[in-house]
Biotite code that builds the C-alpha atoms (Angstrom):
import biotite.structure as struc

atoms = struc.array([
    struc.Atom([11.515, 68.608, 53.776], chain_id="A", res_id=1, res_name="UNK", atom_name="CA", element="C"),
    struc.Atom([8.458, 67.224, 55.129], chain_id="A", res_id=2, res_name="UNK", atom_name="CA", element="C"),
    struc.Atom([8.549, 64.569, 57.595], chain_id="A", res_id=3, res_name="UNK", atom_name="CA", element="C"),
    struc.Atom([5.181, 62.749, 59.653], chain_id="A", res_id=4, res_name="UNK", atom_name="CA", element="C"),
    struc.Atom([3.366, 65.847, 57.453], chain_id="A", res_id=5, res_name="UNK", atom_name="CA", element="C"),
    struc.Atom([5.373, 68.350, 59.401], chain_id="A", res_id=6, res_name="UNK", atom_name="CA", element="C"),
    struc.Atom([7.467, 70.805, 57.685], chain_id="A", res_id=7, res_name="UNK", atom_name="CA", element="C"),
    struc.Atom([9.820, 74.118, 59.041], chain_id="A", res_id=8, res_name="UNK", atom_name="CA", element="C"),
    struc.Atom([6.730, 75.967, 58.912], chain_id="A", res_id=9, res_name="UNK", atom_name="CA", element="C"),
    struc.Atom([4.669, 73.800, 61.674], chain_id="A", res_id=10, res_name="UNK", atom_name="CA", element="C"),
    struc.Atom([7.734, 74.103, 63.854], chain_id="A", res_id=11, res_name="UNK", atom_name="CA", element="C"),
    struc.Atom([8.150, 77.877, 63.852], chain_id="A", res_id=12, res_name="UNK", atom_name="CA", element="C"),
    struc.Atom([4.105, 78.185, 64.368], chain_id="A", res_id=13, res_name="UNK", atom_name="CA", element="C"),
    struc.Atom([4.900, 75.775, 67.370], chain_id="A", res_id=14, res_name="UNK", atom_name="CA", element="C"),
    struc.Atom([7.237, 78.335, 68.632], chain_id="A", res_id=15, res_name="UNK", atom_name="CA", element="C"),
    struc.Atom([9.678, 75.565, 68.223], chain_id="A", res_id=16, res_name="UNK", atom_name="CA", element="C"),
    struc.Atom([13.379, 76.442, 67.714], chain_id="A", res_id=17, res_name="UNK", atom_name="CA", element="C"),
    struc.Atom([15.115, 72.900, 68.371], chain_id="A", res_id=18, res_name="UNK", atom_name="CA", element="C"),
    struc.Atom([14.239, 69.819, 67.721], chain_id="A", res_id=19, res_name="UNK", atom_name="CA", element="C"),
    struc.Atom([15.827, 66.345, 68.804], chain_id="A", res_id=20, res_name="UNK", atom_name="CA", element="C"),
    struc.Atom([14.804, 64.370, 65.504], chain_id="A", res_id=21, res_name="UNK", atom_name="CA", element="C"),
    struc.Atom([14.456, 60.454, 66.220], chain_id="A", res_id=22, res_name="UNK", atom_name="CA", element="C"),
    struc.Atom([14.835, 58.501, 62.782], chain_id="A", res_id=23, res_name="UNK", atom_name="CA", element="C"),
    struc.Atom([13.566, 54.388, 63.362], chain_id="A", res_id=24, res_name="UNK", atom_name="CA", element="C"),
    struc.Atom([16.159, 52.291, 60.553], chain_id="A", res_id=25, res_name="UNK", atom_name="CA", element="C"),
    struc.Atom([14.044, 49.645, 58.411], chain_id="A", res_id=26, res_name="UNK", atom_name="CA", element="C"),
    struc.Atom([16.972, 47.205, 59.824], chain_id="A", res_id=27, res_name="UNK", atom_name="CA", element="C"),
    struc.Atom([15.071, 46.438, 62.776], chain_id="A", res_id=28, res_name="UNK", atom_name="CA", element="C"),
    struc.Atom([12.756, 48.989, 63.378], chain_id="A", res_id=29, res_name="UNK", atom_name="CA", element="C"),
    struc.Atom([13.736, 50.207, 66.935], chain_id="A", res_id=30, res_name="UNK", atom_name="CA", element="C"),
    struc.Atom([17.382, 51.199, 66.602], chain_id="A", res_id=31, res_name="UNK", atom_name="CA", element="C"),
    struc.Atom([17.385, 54.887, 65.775], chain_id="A", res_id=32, res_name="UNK", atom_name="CA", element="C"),
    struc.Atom([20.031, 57.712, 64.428], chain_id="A", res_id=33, res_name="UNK", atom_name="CA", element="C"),
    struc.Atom([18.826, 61.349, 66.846], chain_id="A", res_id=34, res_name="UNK", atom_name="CA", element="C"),
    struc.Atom([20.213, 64.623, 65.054], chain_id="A", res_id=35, res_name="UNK", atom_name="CA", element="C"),
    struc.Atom([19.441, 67.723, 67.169], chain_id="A", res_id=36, res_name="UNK", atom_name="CA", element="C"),
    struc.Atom([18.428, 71.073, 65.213], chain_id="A", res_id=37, res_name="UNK", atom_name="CA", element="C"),
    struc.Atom([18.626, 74.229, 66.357], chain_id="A", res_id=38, res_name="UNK", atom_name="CA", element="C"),
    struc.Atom([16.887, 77.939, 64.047], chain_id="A", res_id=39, res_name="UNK", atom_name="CA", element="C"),
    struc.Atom([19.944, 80.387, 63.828], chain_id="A", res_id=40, res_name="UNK", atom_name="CA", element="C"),
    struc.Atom([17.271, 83.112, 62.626], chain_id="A", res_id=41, res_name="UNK", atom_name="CA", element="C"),
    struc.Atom([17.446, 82.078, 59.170], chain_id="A", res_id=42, res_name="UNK", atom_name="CA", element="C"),
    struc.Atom([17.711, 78.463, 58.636], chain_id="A", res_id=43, res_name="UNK", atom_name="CA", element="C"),
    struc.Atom([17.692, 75.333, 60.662], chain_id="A", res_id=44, res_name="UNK", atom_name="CA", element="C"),
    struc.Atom([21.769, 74.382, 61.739], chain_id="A", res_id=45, res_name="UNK", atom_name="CA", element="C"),
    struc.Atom([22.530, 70.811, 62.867], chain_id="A", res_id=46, res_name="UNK", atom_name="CA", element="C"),
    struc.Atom([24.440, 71.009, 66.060], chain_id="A", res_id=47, res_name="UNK", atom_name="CA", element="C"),
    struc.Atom([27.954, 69.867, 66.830], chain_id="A", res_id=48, res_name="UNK", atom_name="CA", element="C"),
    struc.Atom([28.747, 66.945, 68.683], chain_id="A", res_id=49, res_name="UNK", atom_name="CA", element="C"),
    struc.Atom([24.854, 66.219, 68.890], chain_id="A", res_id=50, res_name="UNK", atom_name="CA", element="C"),
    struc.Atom([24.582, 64.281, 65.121], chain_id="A", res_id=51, res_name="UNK", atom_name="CA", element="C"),
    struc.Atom([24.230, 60.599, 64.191], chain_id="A", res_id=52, res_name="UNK", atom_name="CA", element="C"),
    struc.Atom([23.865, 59.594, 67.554], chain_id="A", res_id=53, res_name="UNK", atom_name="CA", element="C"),
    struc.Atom([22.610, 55.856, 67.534], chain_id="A", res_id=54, res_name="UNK", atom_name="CA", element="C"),
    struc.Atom([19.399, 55.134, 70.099], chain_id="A", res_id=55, res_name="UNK", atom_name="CA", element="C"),
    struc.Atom([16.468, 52.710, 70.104], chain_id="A", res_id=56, res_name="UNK", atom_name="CA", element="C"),
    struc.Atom([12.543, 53.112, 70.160], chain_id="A", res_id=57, res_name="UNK", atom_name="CA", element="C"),
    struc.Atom([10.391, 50.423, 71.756], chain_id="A", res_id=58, res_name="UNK", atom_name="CA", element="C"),
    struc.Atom([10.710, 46.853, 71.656], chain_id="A", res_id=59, res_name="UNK", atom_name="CA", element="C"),
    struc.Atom([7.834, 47.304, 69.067], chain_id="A", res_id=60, res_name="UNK", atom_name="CA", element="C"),
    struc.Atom([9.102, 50.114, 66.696], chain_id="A", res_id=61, res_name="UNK", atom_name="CA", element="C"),
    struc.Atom([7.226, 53.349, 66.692], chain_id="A", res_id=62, res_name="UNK", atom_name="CA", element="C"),
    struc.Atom([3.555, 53.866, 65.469], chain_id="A", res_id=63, res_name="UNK", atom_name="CA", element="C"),
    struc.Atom([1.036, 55.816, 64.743], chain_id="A", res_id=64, res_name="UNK", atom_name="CA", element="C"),
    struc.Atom([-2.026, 55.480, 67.114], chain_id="A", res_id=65, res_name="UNK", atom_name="CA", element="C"),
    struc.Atom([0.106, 53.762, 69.682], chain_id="A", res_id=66, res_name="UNK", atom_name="CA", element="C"),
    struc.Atom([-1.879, 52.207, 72.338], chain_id="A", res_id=67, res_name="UNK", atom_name="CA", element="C"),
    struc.Atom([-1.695, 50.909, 75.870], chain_id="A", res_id=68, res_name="UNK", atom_name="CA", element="C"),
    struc.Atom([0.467, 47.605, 76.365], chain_id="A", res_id=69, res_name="UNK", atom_name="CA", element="C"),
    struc.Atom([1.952, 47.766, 72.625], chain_id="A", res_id=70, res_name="UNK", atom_name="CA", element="C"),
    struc.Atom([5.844, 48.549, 73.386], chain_id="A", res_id=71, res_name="UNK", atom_name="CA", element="C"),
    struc.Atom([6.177, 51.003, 71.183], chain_id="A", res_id=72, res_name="UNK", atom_name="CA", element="C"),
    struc.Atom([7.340, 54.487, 71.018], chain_id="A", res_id=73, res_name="UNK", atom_name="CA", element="C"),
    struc.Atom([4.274, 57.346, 69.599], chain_id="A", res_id=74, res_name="UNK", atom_name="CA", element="C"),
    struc.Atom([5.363, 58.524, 65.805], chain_id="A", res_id=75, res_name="UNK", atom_name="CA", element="C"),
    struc.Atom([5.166, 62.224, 65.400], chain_id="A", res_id=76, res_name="UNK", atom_name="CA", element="C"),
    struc.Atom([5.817, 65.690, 66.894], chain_id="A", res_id=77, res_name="UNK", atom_name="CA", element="C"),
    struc.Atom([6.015, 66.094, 70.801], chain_id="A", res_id=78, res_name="UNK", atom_name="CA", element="C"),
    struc.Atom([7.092, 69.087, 72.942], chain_id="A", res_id=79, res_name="UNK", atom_name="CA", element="C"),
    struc.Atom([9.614, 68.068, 75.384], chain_id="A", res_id=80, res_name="UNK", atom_name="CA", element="C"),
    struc.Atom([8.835, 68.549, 79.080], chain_id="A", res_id=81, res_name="UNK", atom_name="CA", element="C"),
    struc.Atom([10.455, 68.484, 82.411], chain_id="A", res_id=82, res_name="UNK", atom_name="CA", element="C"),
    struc.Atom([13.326, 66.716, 82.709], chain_id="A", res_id=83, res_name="UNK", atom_name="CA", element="C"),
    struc.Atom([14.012, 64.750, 86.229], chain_id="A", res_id=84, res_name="UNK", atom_name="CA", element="C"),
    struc.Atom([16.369, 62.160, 87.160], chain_id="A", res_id=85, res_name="UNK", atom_name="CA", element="C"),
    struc.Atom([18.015, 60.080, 90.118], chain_id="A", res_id=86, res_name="UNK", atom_name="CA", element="C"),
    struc.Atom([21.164, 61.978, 89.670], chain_id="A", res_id=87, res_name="UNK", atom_name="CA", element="C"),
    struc.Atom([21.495, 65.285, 90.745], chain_id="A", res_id=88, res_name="UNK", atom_name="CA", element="C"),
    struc.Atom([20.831, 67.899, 88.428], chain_id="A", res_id=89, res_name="UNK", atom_name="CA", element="C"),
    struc.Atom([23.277, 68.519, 85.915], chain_id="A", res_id=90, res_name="UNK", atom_name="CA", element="C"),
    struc.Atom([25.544, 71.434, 86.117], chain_id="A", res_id=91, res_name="UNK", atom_name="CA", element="C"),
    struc.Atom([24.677, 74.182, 83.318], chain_id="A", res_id=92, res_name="UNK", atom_name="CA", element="C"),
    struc.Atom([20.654, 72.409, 83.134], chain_id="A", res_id=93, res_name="UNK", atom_name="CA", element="C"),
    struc.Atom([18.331, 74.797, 81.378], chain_id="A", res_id=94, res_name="UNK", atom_name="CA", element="C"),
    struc.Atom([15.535, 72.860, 81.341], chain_id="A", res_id=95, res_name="UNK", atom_name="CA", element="C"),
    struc.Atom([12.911, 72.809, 84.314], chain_id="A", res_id=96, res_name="UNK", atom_name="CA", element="C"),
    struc.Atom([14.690, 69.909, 86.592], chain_id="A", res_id=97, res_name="UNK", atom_name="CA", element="C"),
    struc.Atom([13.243, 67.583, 89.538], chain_id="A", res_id=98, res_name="UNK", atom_name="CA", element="C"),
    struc.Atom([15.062, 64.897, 91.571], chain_id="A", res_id=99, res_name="UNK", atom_name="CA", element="C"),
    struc.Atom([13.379, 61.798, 91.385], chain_id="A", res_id=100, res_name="UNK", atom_name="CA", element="C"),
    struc.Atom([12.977, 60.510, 95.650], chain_id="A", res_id=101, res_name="UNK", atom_name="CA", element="C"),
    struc.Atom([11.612, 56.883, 97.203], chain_id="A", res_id=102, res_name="UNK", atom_name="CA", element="C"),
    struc.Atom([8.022, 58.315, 96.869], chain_id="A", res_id=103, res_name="UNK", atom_name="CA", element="C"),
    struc.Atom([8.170, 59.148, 93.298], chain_id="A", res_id=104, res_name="UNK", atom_name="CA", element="C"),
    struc.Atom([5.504, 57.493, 91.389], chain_id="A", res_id=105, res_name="UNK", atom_name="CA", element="C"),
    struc.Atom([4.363, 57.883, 87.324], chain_id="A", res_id=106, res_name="UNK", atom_name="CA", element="C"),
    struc.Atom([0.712, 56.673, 87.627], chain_id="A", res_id=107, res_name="UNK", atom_name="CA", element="C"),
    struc.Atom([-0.732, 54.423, 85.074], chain_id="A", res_id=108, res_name="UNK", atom_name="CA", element="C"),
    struc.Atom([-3.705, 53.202, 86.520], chain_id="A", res_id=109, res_name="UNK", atom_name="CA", element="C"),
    struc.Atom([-6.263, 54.268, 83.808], chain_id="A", res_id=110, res_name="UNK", atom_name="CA", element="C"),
    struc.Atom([-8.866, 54.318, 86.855], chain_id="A", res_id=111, res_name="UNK", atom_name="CA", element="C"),
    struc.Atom([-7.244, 57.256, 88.677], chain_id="A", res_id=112, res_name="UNK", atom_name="CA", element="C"),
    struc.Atom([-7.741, 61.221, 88.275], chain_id="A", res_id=113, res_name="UNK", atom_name="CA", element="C"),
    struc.Atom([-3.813, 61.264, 88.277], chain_id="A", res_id=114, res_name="UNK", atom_name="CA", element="C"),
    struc.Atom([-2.909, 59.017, 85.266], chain_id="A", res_id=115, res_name="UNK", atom_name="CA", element="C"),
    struc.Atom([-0.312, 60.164, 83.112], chain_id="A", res_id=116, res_name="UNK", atom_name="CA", element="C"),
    struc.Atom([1.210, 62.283, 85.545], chain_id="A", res_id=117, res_name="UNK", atom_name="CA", element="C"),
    struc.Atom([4.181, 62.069, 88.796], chain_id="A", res_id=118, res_name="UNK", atom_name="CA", element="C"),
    struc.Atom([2.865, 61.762, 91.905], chain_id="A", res_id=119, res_name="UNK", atom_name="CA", element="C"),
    struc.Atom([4.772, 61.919, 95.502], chain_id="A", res_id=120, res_name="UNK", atom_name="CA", element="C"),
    struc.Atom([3.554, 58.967, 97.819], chain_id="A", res_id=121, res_name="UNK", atom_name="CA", element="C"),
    struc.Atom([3.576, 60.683, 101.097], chain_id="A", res_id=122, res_name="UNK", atom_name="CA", element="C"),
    struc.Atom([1.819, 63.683, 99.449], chain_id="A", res_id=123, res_name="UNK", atom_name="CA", element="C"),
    struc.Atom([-0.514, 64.941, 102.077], chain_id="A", res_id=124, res_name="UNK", atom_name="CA", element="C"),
    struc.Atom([-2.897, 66.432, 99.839], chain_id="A", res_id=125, res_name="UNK", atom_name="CA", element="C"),
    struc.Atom([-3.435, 63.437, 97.225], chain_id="A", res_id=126, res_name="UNK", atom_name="CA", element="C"),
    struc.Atom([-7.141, 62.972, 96.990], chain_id="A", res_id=127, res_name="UNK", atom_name="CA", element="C"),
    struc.Atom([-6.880, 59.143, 96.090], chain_id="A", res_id=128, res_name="UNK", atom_name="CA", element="C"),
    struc.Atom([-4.775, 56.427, 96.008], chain_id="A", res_id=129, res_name="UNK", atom_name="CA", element="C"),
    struc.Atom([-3.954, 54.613, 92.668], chain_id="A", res_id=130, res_name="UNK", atom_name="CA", element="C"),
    struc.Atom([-3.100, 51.152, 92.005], chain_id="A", res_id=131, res_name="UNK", atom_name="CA", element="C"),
    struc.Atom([0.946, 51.357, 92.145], chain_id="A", res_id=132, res_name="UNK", atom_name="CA", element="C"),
    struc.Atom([1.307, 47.662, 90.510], chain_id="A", res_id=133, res_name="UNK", atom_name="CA", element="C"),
    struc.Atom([0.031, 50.172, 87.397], chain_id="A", res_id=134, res_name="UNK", atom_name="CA", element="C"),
    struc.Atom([2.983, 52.925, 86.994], chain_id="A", res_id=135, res_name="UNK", atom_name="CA", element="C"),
    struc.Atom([6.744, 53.262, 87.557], chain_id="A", res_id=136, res_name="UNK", atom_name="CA", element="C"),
    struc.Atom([8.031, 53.604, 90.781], chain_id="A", res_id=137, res_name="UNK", atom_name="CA", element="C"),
    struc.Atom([10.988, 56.159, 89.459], chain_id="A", res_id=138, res_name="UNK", atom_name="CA", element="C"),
    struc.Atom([13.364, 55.849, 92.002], chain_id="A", res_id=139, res_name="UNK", atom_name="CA", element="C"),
    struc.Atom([13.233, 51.568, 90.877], chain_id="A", res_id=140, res_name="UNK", atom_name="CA", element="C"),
    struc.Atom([15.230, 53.283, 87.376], chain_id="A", res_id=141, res_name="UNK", atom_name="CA", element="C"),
    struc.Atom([18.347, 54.250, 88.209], chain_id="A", res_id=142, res_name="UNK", atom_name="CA", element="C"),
    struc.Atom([20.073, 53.908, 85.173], chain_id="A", res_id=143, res_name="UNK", atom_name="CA", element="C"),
    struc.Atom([17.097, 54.999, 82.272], chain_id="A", res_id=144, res_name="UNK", atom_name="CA", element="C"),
    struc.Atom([16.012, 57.904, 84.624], chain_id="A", res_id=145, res_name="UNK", atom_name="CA", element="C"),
    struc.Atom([19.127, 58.948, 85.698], chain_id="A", res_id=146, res_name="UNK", atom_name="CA", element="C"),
    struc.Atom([18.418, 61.553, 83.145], chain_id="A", res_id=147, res_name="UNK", atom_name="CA", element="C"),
    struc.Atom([15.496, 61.857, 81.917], chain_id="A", res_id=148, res_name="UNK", atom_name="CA", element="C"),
    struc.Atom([12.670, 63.852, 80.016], chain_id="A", res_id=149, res_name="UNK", atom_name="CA", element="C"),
    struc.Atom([9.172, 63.798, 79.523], chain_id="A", res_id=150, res_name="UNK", atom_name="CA", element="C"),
    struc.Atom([7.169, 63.582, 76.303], chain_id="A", res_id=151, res_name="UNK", atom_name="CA", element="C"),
    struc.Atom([4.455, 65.637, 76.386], chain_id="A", res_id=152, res_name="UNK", atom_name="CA", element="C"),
    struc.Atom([2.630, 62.230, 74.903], chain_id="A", res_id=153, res_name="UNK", atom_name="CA", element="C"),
    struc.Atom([-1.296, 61.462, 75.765], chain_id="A", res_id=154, res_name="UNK", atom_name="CA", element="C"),
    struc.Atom([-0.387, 63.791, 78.980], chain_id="A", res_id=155, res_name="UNK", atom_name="CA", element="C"),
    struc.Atom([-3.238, 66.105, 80.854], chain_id="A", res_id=156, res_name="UNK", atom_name="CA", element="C"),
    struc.Atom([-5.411, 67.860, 79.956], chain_id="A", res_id=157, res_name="UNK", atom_name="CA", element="C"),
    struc.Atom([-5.776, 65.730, 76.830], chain_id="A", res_id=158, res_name="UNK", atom_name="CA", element="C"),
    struc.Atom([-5.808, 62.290, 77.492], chain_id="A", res_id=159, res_name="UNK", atom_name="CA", element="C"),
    struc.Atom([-6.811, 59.335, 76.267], chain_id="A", res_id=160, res_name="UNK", atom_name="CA", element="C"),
    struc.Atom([-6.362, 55.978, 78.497], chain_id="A", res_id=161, res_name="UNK", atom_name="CA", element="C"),
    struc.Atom([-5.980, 53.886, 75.702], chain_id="A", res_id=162, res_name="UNK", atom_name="CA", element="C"),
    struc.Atom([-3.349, 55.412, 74.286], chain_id="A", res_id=163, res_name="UNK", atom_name="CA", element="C"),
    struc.Atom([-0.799, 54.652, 76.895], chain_id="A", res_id=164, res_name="UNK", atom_name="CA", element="C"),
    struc.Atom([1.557, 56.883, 79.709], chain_id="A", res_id=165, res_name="UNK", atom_name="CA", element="C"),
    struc.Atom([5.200, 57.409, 80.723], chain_id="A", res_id=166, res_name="UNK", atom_name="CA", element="C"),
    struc.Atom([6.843, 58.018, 77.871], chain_id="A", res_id=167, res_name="UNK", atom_name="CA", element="C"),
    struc.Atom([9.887, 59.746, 78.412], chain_id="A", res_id=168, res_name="UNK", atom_name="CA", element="C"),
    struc.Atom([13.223, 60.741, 76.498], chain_id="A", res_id=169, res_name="UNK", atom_name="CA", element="C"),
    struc.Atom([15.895, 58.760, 78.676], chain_id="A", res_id=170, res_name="UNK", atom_name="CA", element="C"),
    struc.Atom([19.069, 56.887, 79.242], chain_id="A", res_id=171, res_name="UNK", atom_name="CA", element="C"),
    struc.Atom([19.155, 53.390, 77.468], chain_id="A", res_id=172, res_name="UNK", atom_name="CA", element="C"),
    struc.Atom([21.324, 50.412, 76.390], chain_id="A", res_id=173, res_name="UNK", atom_name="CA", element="C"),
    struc.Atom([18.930, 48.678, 74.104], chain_id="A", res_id=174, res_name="UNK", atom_name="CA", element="C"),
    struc.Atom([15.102, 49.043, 73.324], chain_id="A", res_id=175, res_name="UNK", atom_name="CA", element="C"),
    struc.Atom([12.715, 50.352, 75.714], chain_id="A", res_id=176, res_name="UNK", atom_name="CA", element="C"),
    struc.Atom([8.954, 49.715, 77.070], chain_id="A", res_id=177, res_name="UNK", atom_name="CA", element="C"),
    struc.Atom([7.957, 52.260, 74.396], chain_id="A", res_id=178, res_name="UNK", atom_name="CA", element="C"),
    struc.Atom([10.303, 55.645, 75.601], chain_id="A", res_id=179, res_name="UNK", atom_name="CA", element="C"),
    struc.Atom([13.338, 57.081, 73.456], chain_id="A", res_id=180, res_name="UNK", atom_name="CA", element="C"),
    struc.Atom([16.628, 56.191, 74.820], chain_id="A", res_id=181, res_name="UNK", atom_name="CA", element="C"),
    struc.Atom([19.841, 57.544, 74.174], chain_id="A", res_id=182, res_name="UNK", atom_name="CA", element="C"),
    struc.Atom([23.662, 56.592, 75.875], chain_id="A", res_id=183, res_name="UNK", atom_name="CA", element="C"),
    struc.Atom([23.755, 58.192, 78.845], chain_id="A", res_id=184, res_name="UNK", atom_name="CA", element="C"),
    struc.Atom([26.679, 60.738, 77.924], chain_id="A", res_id=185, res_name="UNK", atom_name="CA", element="C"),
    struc.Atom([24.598, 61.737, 74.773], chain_id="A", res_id=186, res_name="UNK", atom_name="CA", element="C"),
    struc.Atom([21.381, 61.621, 76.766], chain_id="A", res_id=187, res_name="UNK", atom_name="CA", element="C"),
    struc.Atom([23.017, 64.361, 79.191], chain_id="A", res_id=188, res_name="UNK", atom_name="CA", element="C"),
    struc.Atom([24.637, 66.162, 76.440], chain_id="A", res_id=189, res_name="UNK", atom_name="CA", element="C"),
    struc.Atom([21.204, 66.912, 74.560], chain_id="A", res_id=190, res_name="UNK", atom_name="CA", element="C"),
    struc.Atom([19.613, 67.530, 77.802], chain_id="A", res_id=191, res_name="UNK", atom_name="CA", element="C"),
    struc.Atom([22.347, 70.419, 78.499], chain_id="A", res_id=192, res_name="UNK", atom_name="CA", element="C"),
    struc.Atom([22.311, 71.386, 74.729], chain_id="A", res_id=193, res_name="UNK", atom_name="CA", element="C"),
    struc.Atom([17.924, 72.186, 75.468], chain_id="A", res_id=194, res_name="UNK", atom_name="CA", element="C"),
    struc.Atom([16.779, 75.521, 76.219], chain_id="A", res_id=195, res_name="UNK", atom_name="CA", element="C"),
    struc.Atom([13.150, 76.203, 77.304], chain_id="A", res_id=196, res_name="UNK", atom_name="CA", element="C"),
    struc.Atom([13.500, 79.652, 75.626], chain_id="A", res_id=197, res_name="UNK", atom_name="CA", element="C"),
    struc.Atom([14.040, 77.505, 72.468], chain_id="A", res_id=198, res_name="UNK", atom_name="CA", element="C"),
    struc.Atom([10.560, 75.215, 73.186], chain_id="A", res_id=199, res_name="UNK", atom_name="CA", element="C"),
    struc.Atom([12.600, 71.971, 72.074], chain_id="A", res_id=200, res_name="UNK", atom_name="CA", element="C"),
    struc.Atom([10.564, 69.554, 70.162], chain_id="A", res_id=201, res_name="UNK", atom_name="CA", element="C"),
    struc.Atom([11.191, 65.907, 69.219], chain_id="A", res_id=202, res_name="UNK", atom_name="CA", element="C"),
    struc.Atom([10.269, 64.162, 66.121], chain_id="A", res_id=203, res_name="UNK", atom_name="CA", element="C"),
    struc.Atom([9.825, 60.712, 65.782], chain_id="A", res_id=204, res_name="UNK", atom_name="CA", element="C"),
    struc.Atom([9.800, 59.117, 62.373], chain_id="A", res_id=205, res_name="UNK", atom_name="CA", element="C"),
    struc.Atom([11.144, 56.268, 60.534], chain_id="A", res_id=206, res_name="UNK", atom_name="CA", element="C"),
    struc.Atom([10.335, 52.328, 59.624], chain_id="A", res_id=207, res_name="UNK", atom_name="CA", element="C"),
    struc.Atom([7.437, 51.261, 60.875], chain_id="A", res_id=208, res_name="UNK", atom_name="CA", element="C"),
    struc.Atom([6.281, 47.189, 60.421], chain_id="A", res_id=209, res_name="UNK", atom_name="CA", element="C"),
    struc.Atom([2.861, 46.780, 58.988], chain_id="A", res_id=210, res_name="UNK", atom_name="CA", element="C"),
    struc.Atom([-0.260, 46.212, 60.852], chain_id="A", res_id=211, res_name="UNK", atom_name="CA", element="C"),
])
């Protein structure tokens, strides 16, 4: 089945052998059902536990050619990333893992060299400073990033300012600025359930409103 133009055969060129798919309901267009995937070798198995879990998009929905200030969450394929978070890292954690401390900064100041990417304050060998009124100050989430991931969204080398930063794969209650949040106990469950040997993907699909 193809979904966002993607079919089985994208994913295995990708390397990809799970994938966390995010489905947006027409109901509202932000609350979301996530089924993880996982290639056995010869077909594509849902996983156990990890099905029909309910999540939310942006305030906004998700969208194609998502921009910079529009609360919603990027339709379409994305590699998942590190995953960080102000708890310590979970037991059994496959996934590359850093703590989130009181310097940690996402920079979104479309001005500086380090946008789209986590910077450390007290960094001796940052080059510039950014505007910090422009970002997330990480360690100001303790909640959404208690466990977190990133989407590998608009990030470096191949970015485009307009398009917007921080979007991660995170811990939620209710819609987001434009991430993909899950309950925390599922969030830490498919977190635990990744496996960088696997390349996990996510998929974001679903309602979208019109233009």
């Amino acid at each position: 089945m193809a979904v966002e133009g993607i079919d089985y055969e994208d994913l295995m060129e990708r390397g990809c052998r799970q994938l966390v798919l995010i489905v947006a309901g027409s109901e509202d267009g932000c609350s979301t059902t996530t089924n993880c995937y996982e290639y056995t070798g010869s077909n594509w198995a849902t996983i156990d536990g990890l099905y029909d879990m309910h999540g939310w998009t942006g305030l906004n929905g998700i969208r194609h050619q998502r921009y910079i200030g529009s609360y919603t969450s990027p339709a379409g394929l994305w590699k998942l990333g590190l995953c960080f978070g102000n708890e310590t890292k979970p037991e059994g954690l496959k996934m590359q893992w850093r703590d989130v401390t009181p310097y940690s900064d996402w920079v979104c100041d479309v001005d500086s060299l380090y946008f789209n990417t986590w910077q450390e304050r007290n960094d001796p060998d940052l080059t510039e400073k950014w505007d910090m009124s422009q970002g997330e100050h990480l360690d100001d989430y303790p909640f959404h990033y208690a466990y977190s991931c990133v989407i590998e969204y608009n990030t470096p080398p191949y970015t485009v300012t307009e398009r917007g930063c921080a979007i991660f794969f995170h811990c939620a209650s209710g819609t987001t600025g434009g991430c993909i949040g899950l309950p925390t106990d599922d969030m830490l469950r498919v977190m635990l359930w990744m496996d960088p040997v696997a390349n996990p993907y996510i998929l974001i699909t679903g309602w979208q409103a019109e233009e």
